[in-house]
C-alpha positions in Angstrom: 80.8 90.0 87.9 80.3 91.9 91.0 84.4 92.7 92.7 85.6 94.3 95.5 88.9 94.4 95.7 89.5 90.8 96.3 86.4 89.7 96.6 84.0 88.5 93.7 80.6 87.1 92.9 79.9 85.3 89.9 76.9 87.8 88.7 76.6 90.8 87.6 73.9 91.6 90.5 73.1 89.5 93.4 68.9 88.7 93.4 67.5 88.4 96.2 66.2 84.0 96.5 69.0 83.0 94.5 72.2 81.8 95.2 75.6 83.8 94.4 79.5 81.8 94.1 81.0 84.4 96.3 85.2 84.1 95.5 87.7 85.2 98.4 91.9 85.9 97.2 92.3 88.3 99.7 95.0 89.2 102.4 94.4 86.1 104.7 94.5 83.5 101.6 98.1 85.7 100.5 99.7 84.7 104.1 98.5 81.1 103.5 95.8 80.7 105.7 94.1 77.0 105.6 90.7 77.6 107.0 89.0 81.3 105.9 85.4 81.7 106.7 83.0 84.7 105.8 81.0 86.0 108.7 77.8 87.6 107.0 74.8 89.2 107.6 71.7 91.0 106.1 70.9 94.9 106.3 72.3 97.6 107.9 71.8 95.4 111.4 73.4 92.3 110.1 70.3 90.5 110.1 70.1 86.8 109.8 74.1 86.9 111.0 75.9 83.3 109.4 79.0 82.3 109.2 80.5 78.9 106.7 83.6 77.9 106.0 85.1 78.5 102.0 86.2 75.5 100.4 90.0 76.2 99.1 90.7 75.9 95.4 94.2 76.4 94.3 95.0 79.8 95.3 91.9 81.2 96.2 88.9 80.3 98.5 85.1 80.2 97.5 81.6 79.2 98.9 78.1 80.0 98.0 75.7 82.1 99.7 72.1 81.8 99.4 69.9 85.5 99.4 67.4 86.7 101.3 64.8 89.6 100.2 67.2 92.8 102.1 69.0 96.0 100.7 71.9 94.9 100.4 74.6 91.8 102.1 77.8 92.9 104.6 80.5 90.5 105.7 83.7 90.3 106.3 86.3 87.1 106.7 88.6 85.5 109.1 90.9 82.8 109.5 91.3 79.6 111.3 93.7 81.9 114.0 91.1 84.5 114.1 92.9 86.7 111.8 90.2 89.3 110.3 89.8 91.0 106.7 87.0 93.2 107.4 88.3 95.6 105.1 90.0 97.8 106.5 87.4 98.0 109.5 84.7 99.4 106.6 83.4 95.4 105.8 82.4 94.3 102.5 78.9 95.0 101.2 76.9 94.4 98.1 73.6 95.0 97.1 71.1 92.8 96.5 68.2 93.2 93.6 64.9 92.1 94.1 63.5 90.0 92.2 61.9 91.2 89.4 58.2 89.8 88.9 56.6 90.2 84.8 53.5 89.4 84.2 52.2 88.5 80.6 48.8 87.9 79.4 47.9 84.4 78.4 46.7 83.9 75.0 42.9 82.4 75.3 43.4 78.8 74.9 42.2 76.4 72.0 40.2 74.4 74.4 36.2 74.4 73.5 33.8 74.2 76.0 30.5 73.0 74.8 27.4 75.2 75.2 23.9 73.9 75.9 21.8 74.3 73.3 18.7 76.5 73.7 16.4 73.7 72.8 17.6 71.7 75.3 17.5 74.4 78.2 13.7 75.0 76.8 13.1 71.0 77.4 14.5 71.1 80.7 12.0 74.0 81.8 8.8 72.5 80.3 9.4 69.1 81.7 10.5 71.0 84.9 7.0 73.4 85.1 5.0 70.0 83.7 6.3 67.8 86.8 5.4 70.5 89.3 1.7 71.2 87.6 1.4 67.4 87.5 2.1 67.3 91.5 0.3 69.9 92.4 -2.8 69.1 90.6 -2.7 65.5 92.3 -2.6 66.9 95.6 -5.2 69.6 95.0 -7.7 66.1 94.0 -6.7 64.2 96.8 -6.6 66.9 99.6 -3.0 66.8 100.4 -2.2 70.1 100.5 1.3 70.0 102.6 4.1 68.4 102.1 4.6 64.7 103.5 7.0 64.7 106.2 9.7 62.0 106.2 8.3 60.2 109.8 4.8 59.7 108.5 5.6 57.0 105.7 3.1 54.3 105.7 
């Protein structure tokens, strides 16, 4: 569990594409504030720069924050008067992991695919070389040297 403070996550890293619980019991939720909100952003520039509302529960506040691929996540919180805890004009910030990526090999599967049989590649080629012999012949008898074209069918 990631804490600052007052403030924790419910990971032990925050990775970036996932989502982290993010738990607020700071100074605004001690002087009884009924609205808090975390103003957040991405980076050193506060990229991507959001702000939603944590839902109370009991004596703390919470809300979830989806994360983007970036370094690492700043934000700070206010209240429903405009009240901020941006701690002590330093912010919050965490880092965020990447994602890690593993890649396995896959066992070869148990799937057989049948082979031709050399006989029957052998068949193929005769009957193939016969046909063409047989058609070539008939046209060297008959005169018909070129090929037919579609139009002249009588």
């Amino acid at each position: 569990m990631i804490t600052q403070g007052s403030v924790f996550f419910d990971t032990e890293n925050l990775v970036e594409g996932r989502t982290a619980k993010l738990t607020y019991k700071g100074i605004l939720a001690e002087n009884g504030a009924n609205e808090i909100y975390v103003h957040f952003g991405f980076g050193l520039l506060w990229n991507n720069l959001q702000e939603i509302k944590l839902d109370k529960v009991d004596d703390h506040f919470e809300t979830e924050i989806s994360l983007i691929s970036c370094d690492d996540l700043n934000f700070c919180f206010r209240d429903e008067n405009n009240n901020w805890d941006n701690n002590e004009a330093k912010n919050y910030s965490a880092p965020i992991a990447k994602n890690e990526v593993t890649i396995s090999k896959v066992d070869d599967t148990a799937i057989e695919v049948p082979r031709l049989k050399k006989s029957y590649l052998i068949m193929k080629k005769i009957k193939l070389a016969f046909y063409k012999t047989v058609t070539f012949l008939s046209r060297a008898f008959t005169g018909e040297w070129k090929k037919k074209k579609i139009n002249e069918e009588i």
